[in-house]
C-alpha positions as protocol buffer text, in pm:
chain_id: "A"
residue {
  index: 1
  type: UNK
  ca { x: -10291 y: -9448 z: 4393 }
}
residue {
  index: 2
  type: UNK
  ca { x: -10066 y: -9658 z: 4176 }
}
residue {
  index: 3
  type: UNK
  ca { x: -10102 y: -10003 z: 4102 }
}
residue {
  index: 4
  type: UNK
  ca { x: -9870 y: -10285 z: 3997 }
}
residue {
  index: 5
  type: UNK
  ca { x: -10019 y: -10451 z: 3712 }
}
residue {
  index: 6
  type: UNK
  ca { x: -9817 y: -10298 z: 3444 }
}
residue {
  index: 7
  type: UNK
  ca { x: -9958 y: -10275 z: 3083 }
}
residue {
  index: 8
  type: UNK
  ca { x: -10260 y: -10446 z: 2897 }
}
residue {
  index: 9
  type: UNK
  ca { x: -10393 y: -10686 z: 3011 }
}
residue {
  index: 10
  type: UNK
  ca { x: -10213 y: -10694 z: 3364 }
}
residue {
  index: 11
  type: UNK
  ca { x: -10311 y: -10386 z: 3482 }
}
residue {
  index: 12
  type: UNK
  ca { x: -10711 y: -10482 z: 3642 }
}
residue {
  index: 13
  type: UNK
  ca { x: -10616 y: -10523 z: 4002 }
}
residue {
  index: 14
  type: UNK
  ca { x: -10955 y: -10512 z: 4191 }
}
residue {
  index: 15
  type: UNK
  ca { x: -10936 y: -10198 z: 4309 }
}
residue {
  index: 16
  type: UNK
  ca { x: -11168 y: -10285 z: 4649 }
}
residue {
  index: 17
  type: UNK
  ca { x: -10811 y: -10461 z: 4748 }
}
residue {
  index: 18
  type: UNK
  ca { x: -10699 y: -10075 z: 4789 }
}
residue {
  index: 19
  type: UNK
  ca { x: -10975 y: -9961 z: 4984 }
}
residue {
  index: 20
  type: UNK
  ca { x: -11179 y: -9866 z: 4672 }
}
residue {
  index: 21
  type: UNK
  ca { x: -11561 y: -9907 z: 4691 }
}
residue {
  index: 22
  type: UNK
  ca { x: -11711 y: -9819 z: 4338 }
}
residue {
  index: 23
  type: UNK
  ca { x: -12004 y: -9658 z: 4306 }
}
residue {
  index: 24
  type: UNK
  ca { x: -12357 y: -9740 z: 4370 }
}
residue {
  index: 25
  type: UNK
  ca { x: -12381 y: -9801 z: 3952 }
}
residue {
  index: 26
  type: UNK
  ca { x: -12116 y: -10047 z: 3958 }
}
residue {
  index: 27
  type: UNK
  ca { x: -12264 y: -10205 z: 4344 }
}
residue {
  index: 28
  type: UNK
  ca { x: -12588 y: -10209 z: 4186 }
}
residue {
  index: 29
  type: UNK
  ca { x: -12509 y: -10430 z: 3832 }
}
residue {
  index: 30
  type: UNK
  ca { x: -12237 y: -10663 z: 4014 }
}
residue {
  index: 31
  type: UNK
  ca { x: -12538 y: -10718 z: 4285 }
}
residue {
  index: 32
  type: UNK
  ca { x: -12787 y: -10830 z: 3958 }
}
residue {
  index: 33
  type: UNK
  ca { x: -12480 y: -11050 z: 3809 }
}
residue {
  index: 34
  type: UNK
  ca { x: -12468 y: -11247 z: 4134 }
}
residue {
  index: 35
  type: UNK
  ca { x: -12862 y: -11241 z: 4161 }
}
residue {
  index: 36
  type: UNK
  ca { x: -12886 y: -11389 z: 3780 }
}
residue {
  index: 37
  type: UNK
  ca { x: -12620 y: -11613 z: 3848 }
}
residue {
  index: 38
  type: UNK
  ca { x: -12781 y: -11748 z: 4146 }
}
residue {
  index: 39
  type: UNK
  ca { x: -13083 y: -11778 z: 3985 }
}
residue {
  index: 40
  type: UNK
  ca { x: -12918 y: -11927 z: 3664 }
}
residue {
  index: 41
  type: UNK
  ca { x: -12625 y: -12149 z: 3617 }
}
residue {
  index: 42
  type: UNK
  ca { x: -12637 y: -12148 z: 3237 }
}
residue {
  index: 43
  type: UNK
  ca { x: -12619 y: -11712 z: 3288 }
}
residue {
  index: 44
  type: UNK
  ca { x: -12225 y: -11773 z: 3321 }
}
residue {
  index: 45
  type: UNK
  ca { x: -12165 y: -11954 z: 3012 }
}
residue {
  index: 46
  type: UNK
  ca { x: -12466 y: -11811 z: 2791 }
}
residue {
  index: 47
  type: UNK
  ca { x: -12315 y: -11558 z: 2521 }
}
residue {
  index: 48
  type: UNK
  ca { x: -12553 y: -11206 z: 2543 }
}
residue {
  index: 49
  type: UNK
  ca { x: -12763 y: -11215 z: 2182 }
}
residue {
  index: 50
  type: UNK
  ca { x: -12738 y: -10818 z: 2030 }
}
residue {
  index: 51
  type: UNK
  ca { x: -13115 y: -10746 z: 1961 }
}
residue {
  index: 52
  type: UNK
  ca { x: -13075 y: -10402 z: 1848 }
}
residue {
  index: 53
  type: UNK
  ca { x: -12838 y: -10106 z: 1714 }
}
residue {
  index: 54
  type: UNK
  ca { x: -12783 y: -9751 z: 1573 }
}
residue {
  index: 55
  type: UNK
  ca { x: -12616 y: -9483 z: 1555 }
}
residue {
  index: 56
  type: UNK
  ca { x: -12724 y: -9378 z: 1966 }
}
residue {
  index: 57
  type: UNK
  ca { x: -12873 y: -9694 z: 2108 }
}
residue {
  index: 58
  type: UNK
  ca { x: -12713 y: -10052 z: 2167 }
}
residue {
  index: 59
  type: UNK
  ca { x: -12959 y: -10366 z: 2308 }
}
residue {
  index: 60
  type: UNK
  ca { x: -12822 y: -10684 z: 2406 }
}
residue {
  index: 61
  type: UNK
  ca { x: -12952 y: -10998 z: 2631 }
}
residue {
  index: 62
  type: UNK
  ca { x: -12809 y: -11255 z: 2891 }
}
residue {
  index: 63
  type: UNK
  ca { x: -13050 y: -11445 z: 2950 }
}
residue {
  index: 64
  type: UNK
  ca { x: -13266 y: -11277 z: 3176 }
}
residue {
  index: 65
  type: UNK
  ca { x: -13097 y: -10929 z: 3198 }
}
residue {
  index: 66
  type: UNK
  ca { x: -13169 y: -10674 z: 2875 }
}
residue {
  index: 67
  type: UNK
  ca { x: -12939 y: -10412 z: 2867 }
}
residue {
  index: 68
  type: UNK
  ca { x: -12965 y: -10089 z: 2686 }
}
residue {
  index: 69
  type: UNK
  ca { x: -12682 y: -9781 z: 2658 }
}
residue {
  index: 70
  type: UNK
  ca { x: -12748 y: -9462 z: 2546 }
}
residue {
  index: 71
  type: UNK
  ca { x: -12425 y: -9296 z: 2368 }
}
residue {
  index: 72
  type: UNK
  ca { x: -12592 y: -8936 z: 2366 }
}
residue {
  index: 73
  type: UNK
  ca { x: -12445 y: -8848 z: 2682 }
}
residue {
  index: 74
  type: UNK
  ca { x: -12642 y: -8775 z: 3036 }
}
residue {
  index: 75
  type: UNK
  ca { x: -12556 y: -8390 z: 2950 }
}
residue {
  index: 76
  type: UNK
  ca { x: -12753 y: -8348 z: 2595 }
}
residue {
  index: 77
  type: UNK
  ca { x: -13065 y: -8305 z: 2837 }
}
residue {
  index: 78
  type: UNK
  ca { x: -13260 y: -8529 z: 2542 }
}
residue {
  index: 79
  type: UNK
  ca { x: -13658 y: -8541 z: 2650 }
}
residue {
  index: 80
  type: UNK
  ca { x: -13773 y: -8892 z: 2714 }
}
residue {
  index: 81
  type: UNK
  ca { x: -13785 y: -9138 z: 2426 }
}
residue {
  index: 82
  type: UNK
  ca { x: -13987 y: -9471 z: 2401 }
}
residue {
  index: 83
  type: UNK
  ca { x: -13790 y: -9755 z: 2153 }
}
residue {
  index: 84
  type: UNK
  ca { x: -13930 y: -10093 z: 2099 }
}
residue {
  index: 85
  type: UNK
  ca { x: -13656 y: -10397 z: 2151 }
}
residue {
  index: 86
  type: UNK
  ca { x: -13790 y: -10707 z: 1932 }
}
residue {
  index: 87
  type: UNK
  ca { x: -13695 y: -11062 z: 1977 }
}
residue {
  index: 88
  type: UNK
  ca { x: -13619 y: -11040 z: 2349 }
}
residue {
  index: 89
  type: UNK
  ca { x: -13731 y: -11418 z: 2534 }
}
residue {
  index: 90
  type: UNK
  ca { x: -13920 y: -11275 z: 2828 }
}
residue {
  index: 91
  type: UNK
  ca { x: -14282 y: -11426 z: 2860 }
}
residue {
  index: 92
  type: UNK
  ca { x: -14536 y: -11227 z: 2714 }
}
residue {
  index: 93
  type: UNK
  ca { x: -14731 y: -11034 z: 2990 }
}
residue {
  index: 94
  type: UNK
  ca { x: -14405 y: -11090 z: 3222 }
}
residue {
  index: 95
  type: UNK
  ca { x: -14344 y: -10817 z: 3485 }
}
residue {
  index: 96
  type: UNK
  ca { x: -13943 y: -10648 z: 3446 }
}
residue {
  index: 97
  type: UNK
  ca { x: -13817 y: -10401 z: 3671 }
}
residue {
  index: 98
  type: UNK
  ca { x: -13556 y: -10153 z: 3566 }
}
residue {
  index: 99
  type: UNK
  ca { x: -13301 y: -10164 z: 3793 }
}
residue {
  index: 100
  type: UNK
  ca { x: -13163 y: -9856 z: 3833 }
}
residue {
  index: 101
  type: UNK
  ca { x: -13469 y: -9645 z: 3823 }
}
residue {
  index: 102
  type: UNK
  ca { x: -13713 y: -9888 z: 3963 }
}
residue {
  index: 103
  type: UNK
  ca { x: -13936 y: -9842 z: 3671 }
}
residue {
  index: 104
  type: UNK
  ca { x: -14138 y: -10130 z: 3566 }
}
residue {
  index: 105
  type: UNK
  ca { x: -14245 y: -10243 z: 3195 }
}
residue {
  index: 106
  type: UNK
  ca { x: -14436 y: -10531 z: 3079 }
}
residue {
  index: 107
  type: UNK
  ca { x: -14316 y: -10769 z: 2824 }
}
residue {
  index: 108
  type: UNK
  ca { x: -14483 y: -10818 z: 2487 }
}
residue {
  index: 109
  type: UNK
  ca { x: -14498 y: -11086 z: 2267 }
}
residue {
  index: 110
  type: UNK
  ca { x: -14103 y: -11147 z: 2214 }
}
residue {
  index: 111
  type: UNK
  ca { x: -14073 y: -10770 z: 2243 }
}
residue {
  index: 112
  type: UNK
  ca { x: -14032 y: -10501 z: 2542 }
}
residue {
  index: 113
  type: UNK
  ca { x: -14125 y: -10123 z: 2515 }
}
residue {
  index: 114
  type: UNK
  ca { x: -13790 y: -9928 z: 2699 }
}
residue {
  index: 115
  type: UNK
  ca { x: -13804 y: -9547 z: 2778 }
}
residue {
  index: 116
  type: UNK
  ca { x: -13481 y: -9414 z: 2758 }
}
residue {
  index: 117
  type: UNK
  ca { x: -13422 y: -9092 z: 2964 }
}
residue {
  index: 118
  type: UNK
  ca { x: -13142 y: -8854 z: 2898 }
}
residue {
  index: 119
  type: UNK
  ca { x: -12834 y: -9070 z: 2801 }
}
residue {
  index: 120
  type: UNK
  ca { x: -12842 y: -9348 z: 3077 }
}
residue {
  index: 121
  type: UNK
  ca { x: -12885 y: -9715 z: 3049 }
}
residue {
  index: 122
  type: UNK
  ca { x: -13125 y: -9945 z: 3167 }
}
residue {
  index: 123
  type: UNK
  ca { x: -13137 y: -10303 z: 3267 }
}
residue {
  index: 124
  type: UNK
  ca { x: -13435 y: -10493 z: 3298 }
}
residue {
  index: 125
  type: UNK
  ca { x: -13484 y: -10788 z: 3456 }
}
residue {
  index: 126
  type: UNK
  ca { x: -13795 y: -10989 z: 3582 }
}
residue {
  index: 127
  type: UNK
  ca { x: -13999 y: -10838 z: 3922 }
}
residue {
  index: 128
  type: UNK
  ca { x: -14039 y: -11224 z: 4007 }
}
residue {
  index: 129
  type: UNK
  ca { x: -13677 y: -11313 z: 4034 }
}
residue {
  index: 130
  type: UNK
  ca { x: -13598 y: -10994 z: 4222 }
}
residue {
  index: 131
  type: UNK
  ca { x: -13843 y: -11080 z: 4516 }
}
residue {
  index: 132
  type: UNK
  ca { x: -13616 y: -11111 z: 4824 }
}
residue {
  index: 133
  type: UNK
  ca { x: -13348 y: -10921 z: 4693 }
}
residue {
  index: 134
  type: UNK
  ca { x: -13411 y: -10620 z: 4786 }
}
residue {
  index: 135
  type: UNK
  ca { x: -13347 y: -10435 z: 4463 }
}
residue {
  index: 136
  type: UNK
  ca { x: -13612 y: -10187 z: 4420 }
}
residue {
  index: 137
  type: UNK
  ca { x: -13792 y: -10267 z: 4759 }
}
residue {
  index: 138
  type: UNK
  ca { x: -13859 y: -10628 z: 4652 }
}
């Protein structure tokens, strides 16, 4: 399939205008963007705050949504680690689901205990803004 955009930056047709669907990854985060923007007006304009970094790991948060990447790679087969992100602004003893697993944590105070599992990401966001979604079963 060729497009017609041309070169940086007008090359990002959306591709479902071809036919393309994504993949359930990509479904799954633009369904929590629309979910946190429904939820949140200020999510649009609100600049994501970096809580954490190395030379492996990256932690930011929008608002509600905490996002972690992994840059070890899916195929290292790395056992299951558990990192602690500090200064997140979830309410202490507040429920979060991770999305793509449908794992759940438990905030602490201004900090959240993640398990990363073999080089993928996770994004967390709050079981009680999820209810009615669908995401997870909620």
């Amino acid at each position: 399939m060729y497009l017609s955009g041309g070169h940086d930056p007008r090359n990002r047709e959306a591709l479902w205008e071809y036919g393309y669907n994504g993949n359930d990854l990509i479904k799954k985060l633009n369904e929590l963007r629309h979910i946190a923007i429904s939820k949140d007006p200020k999510y649009i304009t609100t600049i994501a705050k970096y809580l954490y970094d190395d030379r492996y790991q990256l932690f930011y948060q929008k608002r509600s949504i905490l996002v972690g990447l992994n840059g070890q790679g899916a195929l290292r087969n790395i056992a299951p680690y558990e990192m602690r992100i500090r200064g997140t602004t979830y309410a202490t003893g507040e429920e979060l689901i991770e999305i793509l697993s449908c794992d759940t944590s438990t905030a602490g105070v201004r900090e959240v205990k993640v398990v990363m599992k073999n080089g993928a990401p996770v994004v967390l966001y709050p079981k009680s803004l999820l209810v009615g979604t669908g995401i997870c079963g909620l």
